[in-house]
N, C-alpha and C positions, 0 to 999 in steps of 0.2 A: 462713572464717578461724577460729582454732584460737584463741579469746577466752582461754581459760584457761592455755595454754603462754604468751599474747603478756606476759598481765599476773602471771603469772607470774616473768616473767623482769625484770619489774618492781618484783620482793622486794612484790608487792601480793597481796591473796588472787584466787588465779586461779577459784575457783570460786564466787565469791563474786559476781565480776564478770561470770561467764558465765551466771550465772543471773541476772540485772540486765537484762543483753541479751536475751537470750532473752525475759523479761517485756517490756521495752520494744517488741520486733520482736511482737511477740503482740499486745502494746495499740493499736499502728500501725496490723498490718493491720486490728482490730477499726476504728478511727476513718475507714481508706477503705474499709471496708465499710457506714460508717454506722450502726453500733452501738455503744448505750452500753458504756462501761467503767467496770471497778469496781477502787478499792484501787488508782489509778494515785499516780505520784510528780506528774506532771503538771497541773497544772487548770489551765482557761481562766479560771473564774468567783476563782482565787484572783491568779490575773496582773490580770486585771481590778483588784482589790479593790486591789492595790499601786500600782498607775496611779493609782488614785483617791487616796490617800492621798500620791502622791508629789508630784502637782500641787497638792495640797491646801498641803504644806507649802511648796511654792515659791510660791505664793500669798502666803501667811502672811508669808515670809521678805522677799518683795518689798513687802508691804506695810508691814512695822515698817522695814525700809531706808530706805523713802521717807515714813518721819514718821505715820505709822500706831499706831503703839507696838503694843501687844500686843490692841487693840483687833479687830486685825485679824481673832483668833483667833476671836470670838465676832460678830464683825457687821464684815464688809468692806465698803466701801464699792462701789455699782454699777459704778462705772469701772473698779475692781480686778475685780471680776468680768468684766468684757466683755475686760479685759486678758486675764485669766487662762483664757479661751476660753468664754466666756458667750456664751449666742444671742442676737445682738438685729438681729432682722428689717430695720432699713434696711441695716446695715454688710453683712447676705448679698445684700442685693437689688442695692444704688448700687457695691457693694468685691467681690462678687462672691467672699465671702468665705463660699462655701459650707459648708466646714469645720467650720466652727459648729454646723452641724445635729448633727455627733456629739461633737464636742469639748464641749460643755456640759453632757452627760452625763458630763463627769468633771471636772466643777466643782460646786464647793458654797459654799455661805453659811455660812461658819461652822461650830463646832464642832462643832454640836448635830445641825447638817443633817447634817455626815457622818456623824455617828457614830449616829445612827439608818438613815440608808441603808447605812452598811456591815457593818451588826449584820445585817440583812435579807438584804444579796448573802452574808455569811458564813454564813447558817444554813441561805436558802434555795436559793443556786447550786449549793453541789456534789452536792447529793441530788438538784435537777433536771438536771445536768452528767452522775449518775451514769443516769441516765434516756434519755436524748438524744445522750448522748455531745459532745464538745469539738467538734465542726463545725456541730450543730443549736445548741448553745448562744451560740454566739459568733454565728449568724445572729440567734434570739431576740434576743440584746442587742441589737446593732445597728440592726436592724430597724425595731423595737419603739421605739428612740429615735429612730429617725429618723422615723415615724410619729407621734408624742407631739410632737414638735417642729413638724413641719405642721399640725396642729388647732390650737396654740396663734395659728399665724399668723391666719387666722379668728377667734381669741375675743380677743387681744391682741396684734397684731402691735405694737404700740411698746412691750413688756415686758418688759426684762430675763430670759432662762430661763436657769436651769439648775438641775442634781440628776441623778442617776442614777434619780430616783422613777418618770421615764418609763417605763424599760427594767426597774425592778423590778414596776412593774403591767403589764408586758409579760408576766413571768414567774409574776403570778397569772394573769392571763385566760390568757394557754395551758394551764395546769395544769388551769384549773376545763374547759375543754372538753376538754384531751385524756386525761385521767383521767375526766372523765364518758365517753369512749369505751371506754376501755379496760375502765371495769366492774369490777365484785366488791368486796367489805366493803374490802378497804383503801385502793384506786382512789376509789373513792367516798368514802371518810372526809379524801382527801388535797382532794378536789374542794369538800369541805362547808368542811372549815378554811378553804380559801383565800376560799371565798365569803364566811365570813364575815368574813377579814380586810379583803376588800374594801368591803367595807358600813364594818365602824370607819373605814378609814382614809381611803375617800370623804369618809363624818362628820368626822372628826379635820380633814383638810381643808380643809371648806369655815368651821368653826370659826377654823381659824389662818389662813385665806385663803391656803392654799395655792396651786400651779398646779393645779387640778385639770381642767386643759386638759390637759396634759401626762402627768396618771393617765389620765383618760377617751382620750385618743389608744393609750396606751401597752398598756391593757386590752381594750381593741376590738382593737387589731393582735395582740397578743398570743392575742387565742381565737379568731383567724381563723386565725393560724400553726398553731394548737394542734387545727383541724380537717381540716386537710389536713396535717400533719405523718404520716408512718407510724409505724404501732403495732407490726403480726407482721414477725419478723424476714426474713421471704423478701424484704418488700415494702421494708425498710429497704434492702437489699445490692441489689434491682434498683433503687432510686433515687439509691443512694451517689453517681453521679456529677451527677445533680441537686444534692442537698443539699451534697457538697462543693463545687463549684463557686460557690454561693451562701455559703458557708460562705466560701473565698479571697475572694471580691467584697470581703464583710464585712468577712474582716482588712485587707486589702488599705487600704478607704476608712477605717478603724477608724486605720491605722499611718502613712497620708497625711495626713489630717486634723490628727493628730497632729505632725506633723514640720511641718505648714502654723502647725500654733500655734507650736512654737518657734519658727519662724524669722522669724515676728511680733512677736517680741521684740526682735530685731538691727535 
């Protein structure tokens, strides 16, 4: 199709728009090839980040409604949370209310919770995004939260979970192994920082009494992804229909789950 006469005749700039497409159809087939893209318009890890923010604030909203005041903002009460897609192990066992396992990862406690965990997905998602590309990243997430949320069963199954923190120490442990594979000064340099944030943030943790069921599940699954992930590019495009297909699974349970919590609202 003839993008530039279409929008053109549009009174739009036709070449403006046909070199738009072009980049977009380019970025595509990079993404079913399984390789990263760079200087996309598109991100998973920034969709993500608005999800997070957007339940945050229906939270929030639903909390001051129902006599909560503004208290909501800084410390919601448990029941709001479990409302608002919080994990709590009887309601997935006895309600069969599986959903939870990922929906709690885009819930948070409070101000303070998000906004440290979404300082983290903002700085660290799209330079791993840009690494991995939008089908490996969206697996990572996923994954990695769904894994963090099974160890917790084991260390506190009648706990209250949620936070994104799972699927953010998802996103260090894969880093620190699959950049120790890949090698060389900056590979390595990317491998040591994470290592070391992981040690603070274990510390920080068990200080505030974090879940740190939920880092430790989320950082194991994560540098297990992060070792069988592929590196050279032959080996990304012959496994593209692997990783995508794992990759839809993920949206797929990721946009269910989701729609299973609204509709626990009605």
């Amino acid at each position: 199709m003839d993008w530039k006469r279409f929008f053109d005749s549009l009174g739009m700039n036709g070449t403006r728009w046909q070199w738009r497409i072009m980049k977009w159809q380019r970025q595509w087939q990079q993404v079913k090839q399984g390789e990263g893209v760079g200087n996309t318009d598109f991100s998973i890890s920034k969709i993500l980040l608005f999800i997070n923010l957007l339940l945050f604030s229906i939270m929030v909203l639903r909390g001051a409604t129902q006599g909560g005041g503004m208290s909501t903002l800084l410390s919601p009460s448990a029941e709001l949370l479990v409302v608002s897609g919080g994990q709590w192990w009887p309601l997935v066992i006895q309600n069969n209310e599986w959903w939870r396992c990922i929906t709690y990862a885009y819930t948070h406690a409070g101000l303070i919770h998000i906004g440290f965990n979404m300082m983290v997905l903002y700085q660290v998602g799209p330079q791993l995004e840009r690494e991995i590309g939008p089908s490996g990243f969206i697996s990572l997430y996923t994954l990695t939260a769904f894994a963090a949320t099974g160890l917790g069963y084991f260390w506190h199954p009648m706990t209250v979970v949620i936070g994104a923190s799972g699927a953010l120490f998802g996103m260090i442990g894969f880093s620190i192994t699959y950049f120790h594979r890949i090698g060389g000064h900056h590979a390595l340099a990317q491998r040591d920082f994470m290592i070391r944030w992981a040690v603070f943030a274990f510390i920080f943790g068990f200080m505030v009494r974090a879940d740190n069921a939920a880092h430790l599940g989320g950082a194991v699954s994560g540098a297990v992804f992060g070792l069988v992930f592929p590196i050279a590019l032959r080996t990304k495009r012959a496994l593209a229909p692997v990783t995508n297909t794992l990759a839809i699974v993920s949206l797929l349970a990721t946009v269910v789950s989701l729609a299973f919590l609204v509709l626990s609202w009605f």
